[in-house]
PDB file of N, CA, C and O in Angstrom:
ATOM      1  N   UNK A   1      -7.763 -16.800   7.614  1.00  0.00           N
ATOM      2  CA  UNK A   1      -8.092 -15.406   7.818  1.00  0.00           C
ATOM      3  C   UNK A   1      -6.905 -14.704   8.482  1.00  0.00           C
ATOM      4  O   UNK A   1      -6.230 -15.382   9.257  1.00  0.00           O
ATOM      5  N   UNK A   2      -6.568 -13.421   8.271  1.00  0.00           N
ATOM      6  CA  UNK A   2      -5.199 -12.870   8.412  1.00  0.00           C
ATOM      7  C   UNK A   2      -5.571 -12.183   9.897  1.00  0.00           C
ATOM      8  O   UNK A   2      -6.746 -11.994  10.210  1.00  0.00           O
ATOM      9  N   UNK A   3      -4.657 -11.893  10.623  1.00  0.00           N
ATOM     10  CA  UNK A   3      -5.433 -11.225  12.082  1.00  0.00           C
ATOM     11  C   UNK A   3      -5.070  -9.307  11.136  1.00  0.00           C
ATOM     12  O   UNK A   3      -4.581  -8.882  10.090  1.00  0.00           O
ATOM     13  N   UNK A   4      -5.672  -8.810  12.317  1.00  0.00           N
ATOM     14  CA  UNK A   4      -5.671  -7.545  11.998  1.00  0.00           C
ATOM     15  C   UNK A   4      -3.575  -6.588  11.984  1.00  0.00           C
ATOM     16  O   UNK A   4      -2.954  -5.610  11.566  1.00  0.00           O
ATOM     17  N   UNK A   5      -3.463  -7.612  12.623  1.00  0.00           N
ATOM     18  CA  UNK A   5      -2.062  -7.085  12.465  1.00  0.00           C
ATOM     19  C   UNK A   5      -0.991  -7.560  11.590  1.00  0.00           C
ATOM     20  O   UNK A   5       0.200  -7.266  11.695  1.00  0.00           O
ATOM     21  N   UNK A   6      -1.656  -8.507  10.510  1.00  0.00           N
ATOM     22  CA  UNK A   6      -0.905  -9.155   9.351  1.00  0.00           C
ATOM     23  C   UNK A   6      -1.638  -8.400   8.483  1.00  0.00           C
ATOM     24  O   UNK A   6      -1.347  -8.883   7.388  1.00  0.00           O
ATOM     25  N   UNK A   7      -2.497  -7.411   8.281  1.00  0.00           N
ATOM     26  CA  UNK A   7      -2.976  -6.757   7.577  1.00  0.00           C
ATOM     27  C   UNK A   7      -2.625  -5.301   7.691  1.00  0.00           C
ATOM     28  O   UNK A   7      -2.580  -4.738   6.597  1.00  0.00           O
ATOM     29  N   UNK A   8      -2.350  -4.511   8.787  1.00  0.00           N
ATOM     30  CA  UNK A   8      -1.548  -3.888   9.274  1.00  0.00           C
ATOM     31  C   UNK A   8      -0.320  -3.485   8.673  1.00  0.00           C
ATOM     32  O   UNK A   8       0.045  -2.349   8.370  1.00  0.00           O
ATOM     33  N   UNK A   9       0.418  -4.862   8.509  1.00  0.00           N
ATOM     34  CA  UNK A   9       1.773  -4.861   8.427  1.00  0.00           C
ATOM     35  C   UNK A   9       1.594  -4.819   6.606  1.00  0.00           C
ATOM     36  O   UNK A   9       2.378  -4.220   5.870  1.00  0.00           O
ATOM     37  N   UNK A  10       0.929  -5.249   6.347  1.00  0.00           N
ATOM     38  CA  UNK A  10       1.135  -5.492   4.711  1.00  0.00           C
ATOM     39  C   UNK A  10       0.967  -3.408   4.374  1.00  0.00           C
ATOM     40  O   UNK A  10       1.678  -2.600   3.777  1.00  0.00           O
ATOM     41  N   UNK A  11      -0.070  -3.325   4.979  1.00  0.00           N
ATOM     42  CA  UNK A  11      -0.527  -2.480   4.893  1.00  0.00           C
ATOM     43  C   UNK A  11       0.655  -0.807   4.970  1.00  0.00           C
ATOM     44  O   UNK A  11       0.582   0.231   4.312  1.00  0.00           O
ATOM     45  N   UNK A  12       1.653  -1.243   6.095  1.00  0.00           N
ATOM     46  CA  UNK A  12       2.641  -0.347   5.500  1.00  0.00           C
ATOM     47  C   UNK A  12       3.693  -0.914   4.957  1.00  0.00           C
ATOM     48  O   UNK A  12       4.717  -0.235   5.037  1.00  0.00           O
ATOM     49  N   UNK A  13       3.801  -2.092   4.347  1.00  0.00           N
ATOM     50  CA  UNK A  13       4.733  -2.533   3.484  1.00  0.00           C
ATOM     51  C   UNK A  13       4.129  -1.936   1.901  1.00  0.00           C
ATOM     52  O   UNK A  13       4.858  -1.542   0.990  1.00  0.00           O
ATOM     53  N   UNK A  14       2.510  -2.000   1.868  1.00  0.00           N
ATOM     54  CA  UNK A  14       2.262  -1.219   0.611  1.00  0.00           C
ATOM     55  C   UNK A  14       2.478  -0.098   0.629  1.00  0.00           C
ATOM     56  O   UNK A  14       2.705   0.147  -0.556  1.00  0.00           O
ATOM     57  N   UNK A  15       2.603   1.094   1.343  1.00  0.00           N
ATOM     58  CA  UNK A  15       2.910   1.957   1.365  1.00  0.00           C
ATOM     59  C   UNK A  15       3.987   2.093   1.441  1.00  0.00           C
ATOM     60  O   UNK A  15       4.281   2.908   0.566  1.00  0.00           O
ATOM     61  N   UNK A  16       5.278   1.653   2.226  1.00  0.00           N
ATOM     62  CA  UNK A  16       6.521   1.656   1.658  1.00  0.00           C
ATOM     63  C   UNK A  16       6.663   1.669   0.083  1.00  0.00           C
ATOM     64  O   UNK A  16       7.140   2.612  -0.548  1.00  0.00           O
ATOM     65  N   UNK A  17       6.235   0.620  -0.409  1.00  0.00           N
ATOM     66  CA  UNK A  17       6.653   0.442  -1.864  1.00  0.00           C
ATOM     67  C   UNK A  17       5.649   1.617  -2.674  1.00  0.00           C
ATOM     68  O   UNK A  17       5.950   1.964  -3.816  1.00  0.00           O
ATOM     69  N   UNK A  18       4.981   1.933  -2.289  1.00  0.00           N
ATOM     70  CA  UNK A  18       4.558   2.984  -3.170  1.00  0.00           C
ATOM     71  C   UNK A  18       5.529   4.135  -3.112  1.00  0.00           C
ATOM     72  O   UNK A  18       6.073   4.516  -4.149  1.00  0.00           O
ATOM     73  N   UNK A  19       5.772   4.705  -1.954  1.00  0.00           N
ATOM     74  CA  UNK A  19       6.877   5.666  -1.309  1.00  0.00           C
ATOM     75  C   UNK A  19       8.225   5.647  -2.321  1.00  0.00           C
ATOM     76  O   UNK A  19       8.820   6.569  -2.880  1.00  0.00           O
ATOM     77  N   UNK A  20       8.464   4.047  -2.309  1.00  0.00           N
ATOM     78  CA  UNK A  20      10.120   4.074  -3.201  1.00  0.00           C
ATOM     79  C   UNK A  20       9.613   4.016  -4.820  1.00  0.00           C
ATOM     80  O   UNK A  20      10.375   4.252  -5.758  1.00  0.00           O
ATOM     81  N   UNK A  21       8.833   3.821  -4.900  1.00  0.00           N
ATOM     82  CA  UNK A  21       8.259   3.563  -6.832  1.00  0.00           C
ATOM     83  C   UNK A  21       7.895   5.286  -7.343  1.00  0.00           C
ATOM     84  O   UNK A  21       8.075   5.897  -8.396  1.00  0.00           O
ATOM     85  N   UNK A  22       7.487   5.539  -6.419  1.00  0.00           N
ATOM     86  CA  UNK A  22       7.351   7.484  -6.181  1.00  0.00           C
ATOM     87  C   UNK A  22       8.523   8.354  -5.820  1.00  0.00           C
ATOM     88  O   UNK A  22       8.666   9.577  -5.850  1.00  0.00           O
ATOM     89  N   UNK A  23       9.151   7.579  -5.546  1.00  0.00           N
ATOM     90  CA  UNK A  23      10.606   8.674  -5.756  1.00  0.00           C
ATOM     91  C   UNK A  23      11.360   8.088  -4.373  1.00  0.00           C
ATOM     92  O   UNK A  23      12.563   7.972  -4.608  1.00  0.00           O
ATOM     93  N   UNK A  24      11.061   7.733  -3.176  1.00  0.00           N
ATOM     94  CA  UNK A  24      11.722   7.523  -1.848  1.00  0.00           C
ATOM     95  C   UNK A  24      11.990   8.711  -0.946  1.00  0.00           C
ATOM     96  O   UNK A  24      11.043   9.387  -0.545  1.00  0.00           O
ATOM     97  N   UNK A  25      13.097   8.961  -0.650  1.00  0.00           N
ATOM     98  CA  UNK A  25      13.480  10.122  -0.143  1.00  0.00           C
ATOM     99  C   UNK A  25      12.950  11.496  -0.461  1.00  0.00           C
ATOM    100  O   UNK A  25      12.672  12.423   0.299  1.00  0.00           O
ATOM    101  N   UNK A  26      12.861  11.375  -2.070  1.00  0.00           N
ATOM    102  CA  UNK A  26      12.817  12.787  -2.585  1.00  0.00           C
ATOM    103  C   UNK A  26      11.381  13.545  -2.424  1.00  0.00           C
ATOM    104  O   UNK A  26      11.163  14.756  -2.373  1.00  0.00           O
ATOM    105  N   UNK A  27      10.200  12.121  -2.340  1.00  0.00           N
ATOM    106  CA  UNK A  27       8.742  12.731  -2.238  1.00  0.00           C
ATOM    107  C   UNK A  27       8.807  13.390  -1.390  1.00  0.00           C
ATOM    108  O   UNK A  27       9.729  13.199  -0.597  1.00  0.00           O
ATOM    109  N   UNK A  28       8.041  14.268  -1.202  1.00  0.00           N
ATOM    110  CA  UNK A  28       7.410  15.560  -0.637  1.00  0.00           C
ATOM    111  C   UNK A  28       6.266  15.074   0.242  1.00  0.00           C
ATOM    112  O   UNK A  28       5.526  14.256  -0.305  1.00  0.00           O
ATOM    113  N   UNK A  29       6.023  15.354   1.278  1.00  0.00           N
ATOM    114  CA  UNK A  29       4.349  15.736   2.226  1.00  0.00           C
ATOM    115  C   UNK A  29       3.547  15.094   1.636  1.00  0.00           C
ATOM    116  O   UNK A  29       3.160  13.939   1.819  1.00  0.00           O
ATOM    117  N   UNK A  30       3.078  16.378   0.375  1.00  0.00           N
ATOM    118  CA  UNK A  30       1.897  16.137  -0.458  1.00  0.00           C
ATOM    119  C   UNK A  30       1.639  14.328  -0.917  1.00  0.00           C
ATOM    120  O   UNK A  30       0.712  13.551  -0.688  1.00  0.00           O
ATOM    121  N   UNK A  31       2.934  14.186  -1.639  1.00  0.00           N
ATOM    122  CA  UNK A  31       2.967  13.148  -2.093  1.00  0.00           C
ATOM    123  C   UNK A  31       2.654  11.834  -1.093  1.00  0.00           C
ATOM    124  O   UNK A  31       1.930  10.859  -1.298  1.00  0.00           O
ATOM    125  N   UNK A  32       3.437  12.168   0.009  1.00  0.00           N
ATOM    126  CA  UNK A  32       3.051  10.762   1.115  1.00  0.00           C
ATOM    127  C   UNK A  32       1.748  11.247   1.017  1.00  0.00           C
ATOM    128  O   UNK A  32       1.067  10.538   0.275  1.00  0.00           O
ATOM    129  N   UNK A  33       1.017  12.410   1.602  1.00  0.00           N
ATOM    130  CA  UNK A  33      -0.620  12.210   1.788  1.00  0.00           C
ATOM    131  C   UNK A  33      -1.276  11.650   0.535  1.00  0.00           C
ATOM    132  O   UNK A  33      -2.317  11.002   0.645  1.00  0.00           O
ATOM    133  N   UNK A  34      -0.599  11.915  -0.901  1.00  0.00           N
ATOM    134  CA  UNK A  34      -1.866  11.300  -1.995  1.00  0.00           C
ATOM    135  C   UNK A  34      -1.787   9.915  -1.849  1.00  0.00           C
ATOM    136  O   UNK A  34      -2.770   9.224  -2.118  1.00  0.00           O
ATOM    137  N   UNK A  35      -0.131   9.131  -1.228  1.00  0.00           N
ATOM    138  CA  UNK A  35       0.076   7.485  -1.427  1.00  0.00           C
ATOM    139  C   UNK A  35      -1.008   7.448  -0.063  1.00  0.00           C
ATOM    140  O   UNK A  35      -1.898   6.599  -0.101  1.00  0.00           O
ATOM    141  N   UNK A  36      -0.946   8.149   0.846  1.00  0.00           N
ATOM    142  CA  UNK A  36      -1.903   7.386   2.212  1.00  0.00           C
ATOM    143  C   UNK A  36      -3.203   7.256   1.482  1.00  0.00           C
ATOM    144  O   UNK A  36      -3.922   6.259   1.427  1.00  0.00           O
ATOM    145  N   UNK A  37      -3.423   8.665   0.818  1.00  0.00           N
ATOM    146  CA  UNK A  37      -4.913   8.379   0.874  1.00  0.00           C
ATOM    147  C   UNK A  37      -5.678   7.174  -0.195  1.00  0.00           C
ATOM    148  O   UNK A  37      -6.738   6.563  -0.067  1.00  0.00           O
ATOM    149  N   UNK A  38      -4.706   7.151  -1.201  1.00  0.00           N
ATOM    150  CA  UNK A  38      -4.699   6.117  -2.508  1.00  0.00           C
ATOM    151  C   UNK A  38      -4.808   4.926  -1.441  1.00  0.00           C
ATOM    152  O   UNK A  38      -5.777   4.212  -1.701  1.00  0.00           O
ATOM    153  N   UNK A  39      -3.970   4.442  -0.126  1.00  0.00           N
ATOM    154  CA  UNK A  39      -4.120   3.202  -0.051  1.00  0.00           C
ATOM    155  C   UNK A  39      -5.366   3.438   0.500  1.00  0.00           C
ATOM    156  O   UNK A  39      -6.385   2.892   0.078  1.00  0.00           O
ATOM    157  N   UNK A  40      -5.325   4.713   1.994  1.00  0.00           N
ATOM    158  CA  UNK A  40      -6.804   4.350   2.926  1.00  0.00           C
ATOM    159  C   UNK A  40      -8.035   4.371   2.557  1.00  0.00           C
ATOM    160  O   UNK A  40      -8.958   4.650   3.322  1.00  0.00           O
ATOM    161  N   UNK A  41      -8.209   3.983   0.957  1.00  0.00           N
ATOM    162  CA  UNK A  41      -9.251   4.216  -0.109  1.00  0.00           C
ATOM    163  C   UNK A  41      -9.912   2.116   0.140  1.00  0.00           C
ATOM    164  O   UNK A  41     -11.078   1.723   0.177  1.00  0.00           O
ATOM    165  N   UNK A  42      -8.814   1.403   0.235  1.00  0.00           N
ATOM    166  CA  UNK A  42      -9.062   0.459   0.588  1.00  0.00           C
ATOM    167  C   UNK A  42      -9.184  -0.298   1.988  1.00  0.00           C
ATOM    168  O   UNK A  42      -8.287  -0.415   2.823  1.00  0.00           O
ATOM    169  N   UNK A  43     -10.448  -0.770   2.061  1.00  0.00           N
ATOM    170  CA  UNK A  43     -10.776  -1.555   3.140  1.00  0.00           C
ATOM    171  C   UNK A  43     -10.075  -2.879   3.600  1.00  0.00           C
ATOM    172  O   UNK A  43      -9.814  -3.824   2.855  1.00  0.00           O
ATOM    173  N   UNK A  44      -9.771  -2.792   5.142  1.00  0.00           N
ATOM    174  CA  UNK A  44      -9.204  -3.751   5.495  1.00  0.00           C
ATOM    175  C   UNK A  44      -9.307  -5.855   4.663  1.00  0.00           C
ATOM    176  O   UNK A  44      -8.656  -6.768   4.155  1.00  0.00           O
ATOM    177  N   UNK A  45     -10.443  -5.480   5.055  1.00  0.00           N
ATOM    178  CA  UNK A  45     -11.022  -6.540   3.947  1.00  0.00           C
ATOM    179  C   UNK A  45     -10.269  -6.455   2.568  1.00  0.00           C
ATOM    180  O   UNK A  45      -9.533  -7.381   2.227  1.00  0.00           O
ATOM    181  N   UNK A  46     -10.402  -5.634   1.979  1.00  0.00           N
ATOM    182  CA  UNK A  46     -10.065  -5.935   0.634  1.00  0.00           C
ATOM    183  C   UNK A  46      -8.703  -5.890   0.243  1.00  0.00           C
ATOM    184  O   UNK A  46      -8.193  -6.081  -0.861  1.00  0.00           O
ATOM    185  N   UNK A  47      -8.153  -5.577   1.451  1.00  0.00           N
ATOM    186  CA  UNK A  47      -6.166  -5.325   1.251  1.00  0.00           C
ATOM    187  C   UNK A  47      -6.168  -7.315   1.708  1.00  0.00           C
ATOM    188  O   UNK A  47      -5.546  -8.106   0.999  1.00  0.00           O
ATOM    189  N   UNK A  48      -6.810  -7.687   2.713  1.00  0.00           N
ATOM    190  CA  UNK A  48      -6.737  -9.295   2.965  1.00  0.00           C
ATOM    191  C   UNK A  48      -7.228  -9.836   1.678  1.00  0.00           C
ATOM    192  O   UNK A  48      -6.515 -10.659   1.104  1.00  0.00           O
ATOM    193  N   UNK A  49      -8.340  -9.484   1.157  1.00  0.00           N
ATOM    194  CA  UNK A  49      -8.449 -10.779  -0.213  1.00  0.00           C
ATOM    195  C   UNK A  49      -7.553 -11.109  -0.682  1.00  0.00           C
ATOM    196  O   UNK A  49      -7.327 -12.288  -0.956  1.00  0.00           O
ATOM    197  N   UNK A  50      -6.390  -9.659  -1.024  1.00  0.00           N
ATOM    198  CA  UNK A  50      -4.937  -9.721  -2.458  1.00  0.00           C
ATOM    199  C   UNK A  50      -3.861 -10.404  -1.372  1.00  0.00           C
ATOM    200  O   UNK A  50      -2.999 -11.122  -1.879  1.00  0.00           O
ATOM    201  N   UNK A  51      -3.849 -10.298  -0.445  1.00  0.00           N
ATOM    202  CA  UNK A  51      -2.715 -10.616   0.491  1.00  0.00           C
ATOM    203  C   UNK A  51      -1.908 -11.741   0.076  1.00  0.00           C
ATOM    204  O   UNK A  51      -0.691 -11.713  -0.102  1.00  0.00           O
ATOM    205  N   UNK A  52      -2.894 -13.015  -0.103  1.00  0.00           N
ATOM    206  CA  UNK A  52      -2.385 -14.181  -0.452  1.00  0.00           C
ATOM    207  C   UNK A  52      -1.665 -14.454  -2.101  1.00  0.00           C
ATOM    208  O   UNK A  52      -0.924 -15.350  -2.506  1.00  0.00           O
ATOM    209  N   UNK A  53      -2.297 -13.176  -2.835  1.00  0.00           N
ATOM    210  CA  UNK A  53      -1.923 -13.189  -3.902  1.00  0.00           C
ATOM    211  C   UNK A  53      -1.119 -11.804  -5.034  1.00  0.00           C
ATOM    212  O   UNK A  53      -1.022 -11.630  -6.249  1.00  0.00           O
ATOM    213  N   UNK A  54      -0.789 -11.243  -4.098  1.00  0.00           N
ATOM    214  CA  UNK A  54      -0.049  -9.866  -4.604  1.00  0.00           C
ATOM    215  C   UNK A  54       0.672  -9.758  -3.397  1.00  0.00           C
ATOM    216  O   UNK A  54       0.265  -9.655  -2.240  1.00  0.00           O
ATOM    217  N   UNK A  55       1.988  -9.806  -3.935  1.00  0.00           N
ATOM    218  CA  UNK A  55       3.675  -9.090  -2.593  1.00  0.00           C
ATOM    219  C   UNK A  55       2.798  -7.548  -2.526  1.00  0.00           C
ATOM    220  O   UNK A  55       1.835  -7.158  -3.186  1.00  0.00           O
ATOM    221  N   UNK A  56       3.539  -6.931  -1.505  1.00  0.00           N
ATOM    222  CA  UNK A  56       3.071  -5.493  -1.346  1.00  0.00           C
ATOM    223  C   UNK A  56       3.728  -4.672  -2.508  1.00  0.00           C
ATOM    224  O   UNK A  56       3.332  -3.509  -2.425  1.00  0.00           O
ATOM    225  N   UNK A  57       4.504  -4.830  -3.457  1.00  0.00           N
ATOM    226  CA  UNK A  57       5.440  -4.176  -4.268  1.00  0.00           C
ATOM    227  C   UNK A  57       4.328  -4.556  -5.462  1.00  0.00           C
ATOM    228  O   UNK A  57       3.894  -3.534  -5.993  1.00  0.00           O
ATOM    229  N   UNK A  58       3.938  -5.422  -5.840  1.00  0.00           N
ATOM    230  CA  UNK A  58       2.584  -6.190  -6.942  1.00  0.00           C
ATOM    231  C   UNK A  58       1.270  -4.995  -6.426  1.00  0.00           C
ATOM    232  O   UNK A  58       0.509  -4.462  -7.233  1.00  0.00           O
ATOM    233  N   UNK A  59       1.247  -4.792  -5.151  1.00  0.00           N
ATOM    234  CA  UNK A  59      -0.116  -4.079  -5.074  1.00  0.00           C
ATOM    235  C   UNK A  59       0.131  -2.494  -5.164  1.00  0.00           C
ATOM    236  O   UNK A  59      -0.754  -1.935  -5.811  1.00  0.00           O
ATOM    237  N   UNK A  60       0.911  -1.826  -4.773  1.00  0.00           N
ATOM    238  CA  UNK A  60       1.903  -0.976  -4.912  1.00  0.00           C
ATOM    239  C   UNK A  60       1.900  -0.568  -6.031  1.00  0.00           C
ATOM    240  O   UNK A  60       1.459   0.553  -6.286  1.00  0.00           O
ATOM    241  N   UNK A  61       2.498  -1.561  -7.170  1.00  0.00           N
ATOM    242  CA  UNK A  61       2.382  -1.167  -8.808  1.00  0.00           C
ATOM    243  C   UNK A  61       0.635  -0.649  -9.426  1.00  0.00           C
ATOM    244  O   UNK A  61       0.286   0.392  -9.983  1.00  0.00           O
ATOM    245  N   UNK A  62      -0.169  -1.888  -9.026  1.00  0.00           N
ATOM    246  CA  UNK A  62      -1.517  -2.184  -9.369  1.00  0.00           C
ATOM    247  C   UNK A  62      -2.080  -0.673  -8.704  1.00  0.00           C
ATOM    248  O   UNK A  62      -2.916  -0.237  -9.497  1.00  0.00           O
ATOM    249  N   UNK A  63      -1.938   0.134  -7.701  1.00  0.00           N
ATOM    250  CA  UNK A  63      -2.980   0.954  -7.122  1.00  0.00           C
ATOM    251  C   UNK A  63      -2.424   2.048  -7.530  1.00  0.00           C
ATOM    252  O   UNK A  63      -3.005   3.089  -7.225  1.00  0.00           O
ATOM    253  N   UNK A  64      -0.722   2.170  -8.601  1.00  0.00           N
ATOM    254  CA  UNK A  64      -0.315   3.473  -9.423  1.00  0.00           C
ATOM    255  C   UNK A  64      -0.818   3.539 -10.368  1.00  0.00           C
ATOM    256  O   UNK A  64      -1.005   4.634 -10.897  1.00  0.00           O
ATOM    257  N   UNK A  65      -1.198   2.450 -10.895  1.00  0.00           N
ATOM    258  CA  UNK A  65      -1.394   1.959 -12.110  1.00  0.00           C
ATOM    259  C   UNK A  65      -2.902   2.485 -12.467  1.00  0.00           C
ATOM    260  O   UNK A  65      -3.133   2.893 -13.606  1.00  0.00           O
ATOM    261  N   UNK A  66      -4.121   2.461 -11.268  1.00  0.00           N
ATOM    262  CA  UNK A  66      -5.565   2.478 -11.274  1.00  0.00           C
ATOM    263  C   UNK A  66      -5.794   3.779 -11.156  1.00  0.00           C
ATOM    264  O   UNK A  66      -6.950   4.202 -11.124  1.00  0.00           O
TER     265      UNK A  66
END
């Protein structure tokens, strides 16, 4: 079981990689708020199920993708 701060951490490593797959630098406000809210759509829990099995850049792709 992951503690809350290995979930945490993934947690803005997915958001990093959404950030750079979305442009990096160039996104806008708006854009960070649609990647926050796209991730804070998922529950702590359910960012730990993929943990063991999706890099944050794999989940990143998967939650542009949905």
């Amino acid at each position: 079981m992951a503690t809350k701060e290995d979930i945490d951490a993934y947690r803005r490593q997915v958001y990093e990689a959404l950030v750079q797959l979305r442009g990096g630098d160039t996104l806008d406000e708006a854009g960070r708020k649609e990647l926050k809210d796209i991730l804070a759509s998922f529950t702590d829990h359910e960012l730990e199920f993929g943990m063991p099995f999706n890099t944050a850049e794999e989940m990143a792709r998967m939650l542009l993708e949905g």
